[in-house]
MMTF fields as JSON, N, C-alpha, C and O atoms, coordinates in Angstrom:
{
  "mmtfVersion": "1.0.0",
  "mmtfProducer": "UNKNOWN",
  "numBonds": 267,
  "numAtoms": 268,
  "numGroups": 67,
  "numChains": 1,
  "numModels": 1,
  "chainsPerModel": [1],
  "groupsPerChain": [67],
  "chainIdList": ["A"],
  "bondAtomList": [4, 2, 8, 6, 12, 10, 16, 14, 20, 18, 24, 22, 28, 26, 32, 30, 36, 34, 40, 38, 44, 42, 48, 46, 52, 50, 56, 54, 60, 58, 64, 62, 68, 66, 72, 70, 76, 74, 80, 78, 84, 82, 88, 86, 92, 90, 96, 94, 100, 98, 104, 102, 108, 106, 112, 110, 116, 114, 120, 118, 124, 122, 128, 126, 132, 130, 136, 134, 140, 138, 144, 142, 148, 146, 152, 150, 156, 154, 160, 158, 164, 162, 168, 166, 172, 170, 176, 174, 180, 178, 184, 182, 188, 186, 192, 190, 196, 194, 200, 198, 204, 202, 208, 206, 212, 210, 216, 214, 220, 218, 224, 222, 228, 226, 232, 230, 236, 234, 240, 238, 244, 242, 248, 246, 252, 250, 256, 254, 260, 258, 264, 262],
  "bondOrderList": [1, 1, 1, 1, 1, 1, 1, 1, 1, 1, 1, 1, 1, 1, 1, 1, 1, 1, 1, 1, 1, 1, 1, 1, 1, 1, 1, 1, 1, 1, 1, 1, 1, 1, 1, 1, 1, 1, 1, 1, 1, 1, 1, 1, 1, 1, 1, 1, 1, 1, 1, 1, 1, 1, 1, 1, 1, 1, 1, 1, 1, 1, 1, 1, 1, 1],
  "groupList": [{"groupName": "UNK", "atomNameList": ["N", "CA", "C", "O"], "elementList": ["N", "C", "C", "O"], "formalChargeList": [0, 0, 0, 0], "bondAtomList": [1, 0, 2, 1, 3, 2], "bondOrderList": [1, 1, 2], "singleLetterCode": "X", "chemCompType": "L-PEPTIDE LINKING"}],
  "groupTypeList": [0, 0, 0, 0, 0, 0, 0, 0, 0, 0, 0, 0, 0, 0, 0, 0, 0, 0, 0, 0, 0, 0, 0, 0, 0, 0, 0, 0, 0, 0, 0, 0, 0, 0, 0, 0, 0, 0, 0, 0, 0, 0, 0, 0, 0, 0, 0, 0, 0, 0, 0, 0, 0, 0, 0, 0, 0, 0, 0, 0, 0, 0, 0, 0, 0, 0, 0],
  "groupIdList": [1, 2, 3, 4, 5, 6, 7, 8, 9, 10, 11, 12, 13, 14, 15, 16, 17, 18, 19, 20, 21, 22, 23, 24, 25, 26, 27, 28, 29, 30, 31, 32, 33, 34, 35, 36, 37, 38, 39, 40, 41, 42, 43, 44, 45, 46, 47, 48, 49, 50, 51, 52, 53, 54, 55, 56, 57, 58, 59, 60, 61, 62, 63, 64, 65, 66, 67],
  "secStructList": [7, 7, 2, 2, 2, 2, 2, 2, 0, 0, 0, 0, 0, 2, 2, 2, 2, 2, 2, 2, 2, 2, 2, 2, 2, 2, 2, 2, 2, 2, 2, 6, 6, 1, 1, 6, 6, 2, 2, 2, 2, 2, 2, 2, 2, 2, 2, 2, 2, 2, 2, 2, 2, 2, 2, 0, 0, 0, 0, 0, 7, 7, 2, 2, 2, 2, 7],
  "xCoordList": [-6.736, -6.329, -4.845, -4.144, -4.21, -3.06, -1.906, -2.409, -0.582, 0.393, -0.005, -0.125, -0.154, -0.702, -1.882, -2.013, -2.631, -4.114, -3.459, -3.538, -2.733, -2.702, -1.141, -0.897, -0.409, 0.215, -0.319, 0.212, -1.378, -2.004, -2.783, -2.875, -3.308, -4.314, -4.069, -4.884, -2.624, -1.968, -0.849, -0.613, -0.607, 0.17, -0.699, -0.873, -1.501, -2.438, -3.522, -3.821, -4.676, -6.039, -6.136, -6.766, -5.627, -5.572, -5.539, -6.457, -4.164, -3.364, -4.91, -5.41, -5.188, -6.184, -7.611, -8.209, -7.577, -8.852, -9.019, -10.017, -7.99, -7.437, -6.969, -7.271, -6.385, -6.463, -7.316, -7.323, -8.292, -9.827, -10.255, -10.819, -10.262, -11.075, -10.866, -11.72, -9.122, -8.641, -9.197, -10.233, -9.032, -9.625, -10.864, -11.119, -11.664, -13.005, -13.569, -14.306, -12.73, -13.464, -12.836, -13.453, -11.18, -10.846, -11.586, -11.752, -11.802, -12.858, -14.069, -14.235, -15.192, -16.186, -16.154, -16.917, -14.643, -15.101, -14.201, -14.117, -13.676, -13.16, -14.264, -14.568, -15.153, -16.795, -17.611, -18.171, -17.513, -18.423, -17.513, -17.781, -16.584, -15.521, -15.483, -15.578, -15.33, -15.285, -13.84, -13.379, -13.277, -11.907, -11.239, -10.597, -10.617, -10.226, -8.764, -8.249, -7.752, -6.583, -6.584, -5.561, -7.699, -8.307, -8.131, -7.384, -8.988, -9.587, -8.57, -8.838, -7.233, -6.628, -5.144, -4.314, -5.147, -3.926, -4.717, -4.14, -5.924, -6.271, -6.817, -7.478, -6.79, -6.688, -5.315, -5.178, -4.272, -2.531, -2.417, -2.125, -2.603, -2.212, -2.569, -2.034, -4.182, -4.723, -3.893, -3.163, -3.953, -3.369, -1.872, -1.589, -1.245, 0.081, 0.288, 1.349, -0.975, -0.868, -1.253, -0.642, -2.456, -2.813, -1.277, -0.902, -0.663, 0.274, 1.413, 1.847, 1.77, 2.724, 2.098, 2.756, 0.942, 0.671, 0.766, 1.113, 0.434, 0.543, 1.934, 2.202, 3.278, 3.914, 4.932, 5.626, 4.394, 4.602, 4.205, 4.979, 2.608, 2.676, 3.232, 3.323, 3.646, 4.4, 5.718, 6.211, 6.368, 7.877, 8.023, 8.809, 7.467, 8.404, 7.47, 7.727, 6.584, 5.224, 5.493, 5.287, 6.274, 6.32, 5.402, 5.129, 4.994, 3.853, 5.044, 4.549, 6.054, 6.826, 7.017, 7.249, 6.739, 7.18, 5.863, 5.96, 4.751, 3.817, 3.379, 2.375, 4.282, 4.086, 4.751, 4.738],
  "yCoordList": [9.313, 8.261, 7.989, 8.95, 6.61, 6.327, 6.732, 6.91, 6.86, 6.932, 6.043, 6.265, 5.033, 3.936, 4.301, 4.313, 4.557, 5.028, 5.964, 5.943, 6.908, 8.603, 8.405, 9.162, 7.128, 6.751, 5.884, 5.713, 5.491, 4.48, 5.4, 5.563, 5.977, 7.186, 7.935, 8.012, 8.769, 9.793, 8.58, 8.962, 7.758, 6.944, 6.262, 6.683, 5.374, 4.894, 4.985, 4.63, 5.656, 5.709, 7.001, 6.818, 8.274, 9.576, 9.319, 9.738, 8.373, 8.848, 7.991, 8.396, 6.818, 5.643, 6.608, 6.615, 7.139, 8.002, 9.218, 9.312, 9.946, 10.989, 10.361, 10.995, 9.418, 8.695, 8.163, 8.184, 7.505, 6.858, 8.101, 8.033, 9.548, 10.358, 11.13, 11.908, 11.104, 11.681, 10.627, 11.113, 9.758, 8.86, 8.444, 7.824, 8.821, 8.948, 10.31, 10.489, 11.278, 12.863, 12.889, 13.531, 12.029, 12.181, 11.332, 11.605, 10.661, 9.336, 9.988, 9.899, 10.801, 11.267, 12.508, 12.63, 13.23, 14.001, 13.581, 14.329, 12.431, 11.536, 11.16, 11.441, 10.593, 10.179, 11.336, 11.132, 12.31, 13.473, 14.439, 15.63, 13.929, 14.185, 15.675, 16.426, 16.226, 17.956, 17.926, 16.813, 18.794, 19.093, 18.436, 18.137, 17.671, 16.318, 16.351, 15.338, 17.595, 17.391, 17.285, 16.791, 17.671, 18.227, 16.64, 16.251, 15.97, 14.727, 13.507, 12.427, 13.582, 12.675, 12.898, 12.041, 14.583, 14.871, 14.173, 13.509, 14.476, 13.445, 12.794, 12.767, 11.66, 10.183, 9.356, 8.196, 10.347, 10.006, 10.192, 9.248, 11.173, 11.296, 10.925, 11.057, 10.159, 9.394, 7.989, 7.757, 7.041, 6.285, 6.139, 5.383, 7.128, 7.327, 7.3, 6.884, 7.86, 7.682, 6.298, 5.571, 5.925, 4.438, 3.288, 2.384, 3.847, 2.603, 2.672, 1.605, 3.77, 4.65, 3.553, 2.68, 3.902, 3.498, 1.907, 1.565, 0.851, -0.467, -0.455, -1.0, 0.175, -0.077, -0.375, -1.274, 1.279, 1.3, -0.225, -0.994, -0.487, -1.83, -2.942, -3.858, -3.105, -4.363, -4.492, -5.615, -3.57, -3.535, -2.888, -3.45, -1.697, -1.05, -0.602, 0.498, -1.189, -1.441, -2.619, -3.81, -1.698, -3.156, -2.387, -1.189, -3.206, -3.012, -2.222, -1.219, -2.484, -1.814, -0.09, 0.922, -0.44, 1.153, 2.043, 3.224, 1.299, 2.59, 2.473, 3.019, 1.68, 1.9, 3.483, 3.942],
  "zCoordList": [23.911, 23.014, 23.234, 23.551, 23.083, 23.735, 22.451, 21.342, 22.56, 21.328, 20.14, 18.935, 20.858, 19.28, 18.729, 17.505, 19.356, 18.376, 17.72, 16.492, 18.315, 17.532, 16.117, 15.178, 16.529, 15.354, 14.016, 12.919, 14.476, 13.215, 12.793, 11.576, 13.423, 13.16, 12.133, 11.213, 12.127, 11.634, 10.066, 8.92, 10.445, 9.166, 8.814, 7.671, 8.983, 8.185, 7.793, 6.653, 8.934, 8.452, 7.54, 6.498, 7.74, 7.148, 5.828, 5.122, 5.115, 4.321, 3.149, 2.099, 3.943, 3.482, 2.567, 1.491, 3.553, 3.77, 2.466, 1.752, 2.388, 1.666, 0.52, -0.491, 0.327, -0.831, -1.8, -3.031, -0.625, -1.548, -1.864, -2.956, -1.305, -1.855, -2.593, -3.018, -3.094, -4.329, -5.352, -5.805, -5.749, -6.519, -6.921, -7.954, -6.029, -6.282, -7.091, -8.061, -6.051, -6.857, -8.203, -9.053, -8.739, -9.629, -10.855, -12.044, -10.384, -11.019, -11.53, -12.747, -10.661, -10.487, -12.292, -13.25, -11.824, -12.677, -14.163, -15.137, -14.072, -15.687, -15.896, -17.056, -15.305, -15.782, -16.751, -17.828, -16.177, -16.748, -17.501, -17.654, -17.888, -18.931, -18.695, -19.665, -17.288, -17.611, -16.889, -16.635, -16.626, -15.939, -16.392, -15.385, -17.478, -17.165, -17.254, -17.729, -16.785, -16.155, -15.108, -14.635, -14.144, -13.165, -12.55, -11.652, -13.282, -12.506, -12.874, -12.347, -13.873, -13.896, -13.001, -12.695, -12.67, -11.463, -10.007, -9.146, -10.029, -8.496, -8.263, -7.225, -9.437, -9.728, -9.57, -9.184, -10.008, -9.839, -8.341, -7.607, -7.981, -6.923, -5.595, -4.495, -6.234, -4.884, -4.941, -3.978, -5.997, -6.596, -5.517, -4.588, -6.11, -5.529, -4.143, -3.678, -3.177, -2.021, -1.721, -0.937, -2.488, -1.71, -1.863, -1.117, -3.207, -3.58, -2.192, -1.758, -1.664, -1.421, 0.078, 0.645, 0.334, 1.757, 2.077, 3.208, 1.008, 0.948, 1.231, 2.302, 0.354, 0.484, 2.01, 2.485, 2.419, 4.17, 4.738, 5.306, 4.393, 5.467, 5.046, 5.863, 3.926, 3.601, 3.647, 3.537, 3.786, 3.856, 4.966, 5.729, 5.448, 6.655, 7.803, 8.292, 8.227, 9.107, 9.922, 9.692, 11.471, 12.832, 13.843, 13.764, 14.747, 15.249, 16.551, 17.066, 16.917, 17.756, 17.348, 18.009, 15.632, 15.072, 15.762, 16.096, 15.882, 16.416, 17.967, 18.425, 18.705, 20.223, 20.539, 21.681]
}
């Protein structure tokens, strides 16, 4: 795989990825009302990554940055 695959790879799809799935498992278990510091720390913190990651591509995301 060339530098650019293994930079979009590693800054964007991961963080994407790991994000939707803090938010989901945190989601999952605010639904069934058990853990529920449990499930609103990784609901924040998926949250925080997805916001965190938009932000990268809208402000500081050039396509030169991942050659």
């Amino acid at each position: 795989m060339s530098a650019f695959g293994i930079n979009i790879l590693t800054k964007v799809i991961f963080p994407f990825i790991f994000g939707t799935f803090y938010v989901c498992l945190g989601g999952s278990y605010l639904i069934k009302k058990e853990n529920l510091l449990q499930g609103t720390i990784y609901t924040f913190v998926g949250l925080l990554v997805l916001v965190l990651l938009i932000k990268h591509l809208l402000f500081n995301a050039d396509v030169s940055m991942y050659i």
